[in-house]
N, C-alpha and C positions, 0 to 999 in steps of 0.2 A: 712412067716418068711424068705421065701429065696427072696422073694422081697425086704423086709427092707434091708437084706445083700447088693444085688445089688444094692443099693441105698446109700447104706452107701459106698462102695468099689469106685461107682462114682466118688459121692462129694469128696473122700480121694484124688479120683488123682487127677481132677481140682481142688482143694485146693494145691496140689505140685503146679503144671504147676502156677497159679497164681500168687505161694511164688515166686516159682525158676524167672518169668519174672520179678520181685520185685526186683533180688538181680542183684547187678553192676558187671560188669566182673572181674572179679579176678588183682588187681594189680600187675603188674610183677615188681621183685624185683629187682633193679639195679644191678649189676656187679660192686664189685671195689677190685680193683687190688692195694696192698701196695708196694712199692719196698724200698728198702734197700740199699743203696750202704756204701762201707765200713764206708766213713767218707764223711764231706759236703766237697765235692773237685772240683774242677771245670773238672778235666779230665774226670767225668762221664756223662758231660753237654751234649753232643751230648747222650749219654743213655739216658737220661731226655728229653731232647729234641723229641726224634724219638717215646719216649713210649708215651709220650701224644698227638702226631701226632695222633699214632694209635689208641686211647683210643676213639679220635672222630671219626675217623674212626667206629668204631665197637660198638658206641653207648654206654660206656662204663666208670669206674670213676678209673680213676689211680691216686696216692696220691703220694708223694714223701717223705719219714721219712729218711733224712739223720741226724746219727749220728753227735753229737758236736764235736767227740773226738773217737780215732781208741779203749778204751777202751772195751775190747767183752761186758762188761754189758752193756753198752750202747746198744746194738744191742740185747742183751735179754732181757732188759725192753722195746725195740720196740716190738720186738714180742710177750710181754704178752700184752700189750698193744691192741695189734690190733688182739689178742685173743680175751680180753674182748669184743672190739668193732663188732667181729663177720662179718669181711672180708671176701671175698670170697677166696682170692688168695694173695703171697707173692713170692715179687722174691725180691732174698738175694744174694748180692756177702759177703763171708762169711772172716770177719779176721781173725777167730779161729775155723779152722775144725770141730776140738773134742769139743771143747768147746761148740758152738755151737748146737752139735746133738742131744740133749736134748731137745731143744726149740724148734729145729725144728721140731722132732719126736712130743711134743705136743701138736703144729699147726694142725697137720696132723689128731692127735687124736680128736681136736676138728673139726673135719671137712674143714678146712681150706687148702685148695691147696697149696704146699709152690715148688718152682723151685729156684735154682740159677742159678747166672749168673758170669762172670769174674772170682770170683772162689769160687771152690765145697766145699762141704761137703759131698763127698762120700759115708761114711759110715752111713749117716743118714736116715731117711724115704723120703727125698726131691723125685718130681716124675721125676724132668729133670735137668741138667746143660746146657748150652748154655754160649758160649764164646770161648774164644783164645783155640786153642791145644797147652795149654805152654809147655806141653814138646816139642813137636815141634818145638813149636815158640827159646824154650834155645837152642837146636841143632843148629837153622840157624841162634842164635847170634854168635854163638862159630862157626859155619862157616865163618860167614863175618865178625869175626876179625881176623882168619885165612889167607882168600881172603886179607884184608888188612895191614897184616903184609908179605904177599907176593908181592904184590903189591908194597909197601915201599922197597922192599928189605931188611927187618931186621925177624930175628928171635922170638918170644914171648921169656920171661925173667923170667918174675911173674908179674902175672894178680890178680887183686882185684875187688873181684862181689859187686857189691852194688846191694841186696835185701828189701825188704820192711818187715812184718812181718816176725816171724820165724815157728808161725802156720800157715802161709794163705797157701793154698792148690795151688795158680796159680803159690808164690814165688818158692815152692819145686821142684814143676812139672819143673818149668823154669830152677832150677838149675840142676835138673837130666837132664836136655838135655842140658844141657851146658857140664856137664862133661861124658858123652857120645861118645862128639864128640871130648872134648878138652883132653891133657894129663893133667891129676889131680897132676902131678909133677909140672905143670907152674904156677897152683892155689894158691899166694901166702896167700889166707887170702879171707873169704865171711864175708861180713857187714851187719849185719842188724840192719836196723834204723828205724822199727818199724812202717812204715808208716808215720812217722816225717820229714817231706821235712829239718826241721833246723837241726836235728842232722844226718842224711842223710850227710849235706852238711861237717858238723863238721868231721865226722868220714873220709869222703874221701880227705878233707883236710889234717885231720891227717897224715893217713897213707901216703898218697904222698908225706909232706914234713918230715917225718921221714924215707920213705923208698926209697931212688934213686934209687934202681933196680926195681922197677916196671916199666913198660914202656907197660902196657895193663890196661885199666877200662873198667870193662864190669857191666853197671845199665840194671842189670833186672827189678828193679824199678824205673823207667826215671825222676821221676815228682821234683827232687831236681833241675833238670837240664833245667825244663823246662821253667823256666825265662833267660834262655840263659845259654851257656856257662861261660861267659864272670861273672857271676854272683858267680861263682868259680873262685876267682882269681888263686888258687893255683892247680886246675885242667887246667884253661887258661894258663896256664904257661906250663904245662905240655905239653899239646898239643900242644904250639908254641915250642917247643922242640924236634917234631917231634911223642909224644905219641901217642898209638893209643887208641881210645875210642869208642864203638859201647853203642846205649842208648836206651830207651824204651818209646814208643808212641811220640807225637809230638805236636810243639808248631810254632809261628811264630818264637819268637827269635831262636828257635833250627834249624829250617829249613832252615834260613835266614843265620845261621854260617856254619850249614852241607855245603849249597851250594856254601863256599868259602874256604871248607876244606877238601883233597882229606884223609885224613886221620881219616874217622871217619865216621859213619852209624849211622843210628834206626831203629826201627820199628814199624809199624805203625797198632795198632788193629784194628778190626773193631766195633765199639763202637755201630753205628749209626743202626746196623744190630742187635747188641744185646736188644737194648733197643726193634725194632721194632717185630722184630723174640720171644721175649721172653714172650712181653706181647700177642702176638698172641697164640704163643703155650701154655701158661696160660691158656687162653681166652678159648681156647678149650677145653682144660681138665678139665674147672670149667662145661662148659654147654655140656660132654660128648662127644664131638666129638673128633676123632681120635687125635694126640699130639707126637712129638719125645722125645724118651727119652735122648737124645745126640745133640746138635748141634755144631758144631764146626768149627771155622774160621783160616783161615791161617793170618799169621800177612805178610807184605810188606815192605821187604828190601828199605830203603830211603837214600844214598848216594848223592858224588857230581853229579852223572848223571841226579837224577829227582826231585832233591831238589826242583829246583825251579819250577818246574811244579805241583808239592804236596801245593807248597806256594801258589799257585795262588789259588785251590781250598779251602785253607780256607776263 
């Protein structure tokens, strides 16, 4: 009897070992990373750019779901979406904080990795932000129109912010450090145009040729201006009047006029670190290894001094 047993116990295991030599090695499941940026805009194209650099880098599948339209549902039917589809990871620059935290808490719920970027959702389940320190970054704009209204030799009057959304998390941030540093007595009026380059341009027109005591514009959201100056007739006017203007990220036309105009600055994000930085730190937090929960970049004063030196590099 206890022979039959050991006989039977035998054959059981060289029966395994011959199954298990039968079966194929386990397929490893690819990696892919969704990103999100607010709206399909060409300022996030070096983001795009630098994340699918690293995507080959790290053997890896990043997608791009840019929104038609700065509408938040837009951006919460992406992330059901790519719920369904069972993603490993999402990185989201968020138009609508609050609105937002929902979707992205559950991303989270279903197992899905979610990080933003350019701007947070703080209060959400998200595991990291990475991008501008806009509070920061608003301080050193209300700096250097400061520096440039001293510079000029003139006094601030009343200044008009031109922001982008009125939920996005990077707009607030940028204004809390503008007025920080500025006196909220010279704040004549904050604009927001919603992420809309056309009514952006509308509203700063506006207000400029109805209000002659302005003589400061401060875009914390740059991208109305980033077909030039000159594409504003009614802010070009301005400025050839002596106005001061500091603006937000950077284009050729912008560079091209900063560098023949001592009366006016940008700043310049780091985009190309966010895309690259972000999908890395993702990357890591889907396959467990170590991940920051913060990243953050200083933005780069660009004046008539290194205009053109900034022009050559794009």
């Amino acid at each position: 009897m206890k022979k039959n047993w050991l006989l039977l116990t035998v054959f059981c295991l060289l029966t395994g070992v011959f199954y298990s030599c039968k079966q194929k090695e386990p397929v490893k499941k690819e990696v892919v990373i969704a990103i999100i940026p607010k709206v399909d805009n060409f300022i996030f194209d070096q983001v795009k750019q630098s994340a699918m650099e690293t995507a080959k880098e790290l053997g890896i599948v990043v997608t791009w779901e840019a929104p038609t339209s700065v509408d938040t549902k837009k951006q919460k039917e992406l992330i059901e979406n790519l719920i369904h589809y069972k993603v490993d990871g999402i990185l989201i620059s968020c138009n609508d904080a609050m609105a937002l935290k929902e979707s992205i808490n559950e991303a989270m719920r279903a197992g899905i990795k979610v990080g933003t970027f350019d701007s947070d959702s703080p209060t959400s389940d998200r595991i990291f932000y990475i991008g501008t320190d806009n509070k920061k970054a608003g301080k050193i704009c209300a700096e250097t129109m400061l520096g440039l209204f001293e510079k000029a030799q003139k006094k601030p009057d009343q200044i008009i912010i031109l922001s982008g959304g009125v939920s996005a998390q990077n707009m607030t941030e940028r204004i809390s450090g503008f007025r920080s540093a500025f006196n909220n007595g010279k704040i004549a009026q904050i604009l927001y145009s919603f992420e809309m380059p056309d009514y952006g341009t509308e509203l700063v027109t506006d207000n400029l040729n109805r209000n002659k005591k302005i003589n400061g514009v401060q875009m914390i959201w740059g991208v109305p201006v980033l077909n030039g100056v000159d594409s504003i007739p009614a802010l070009s006017k301005f400025m050839n009047r002596g106005g001061i203007s500091v603006f937000f990220d950077v284009s050729r036309p912008l560079l091209k006029y900063i560098s023949k105009h001592p009366n006016c600055a940008t700043m310049k994000q780091d985009f190309h670190s966010m895309g690259h930085d972000g999908v890395k730190n993702l990357y890591n937090a889907i396959v467990g290894k170590p991940y920051e929960i913060e990243i953050l970049y200083d933005v780069k004063v660009i004046d008539q001094n290194n205009a053109e030196k900034e022009l050559n590099k794009l």
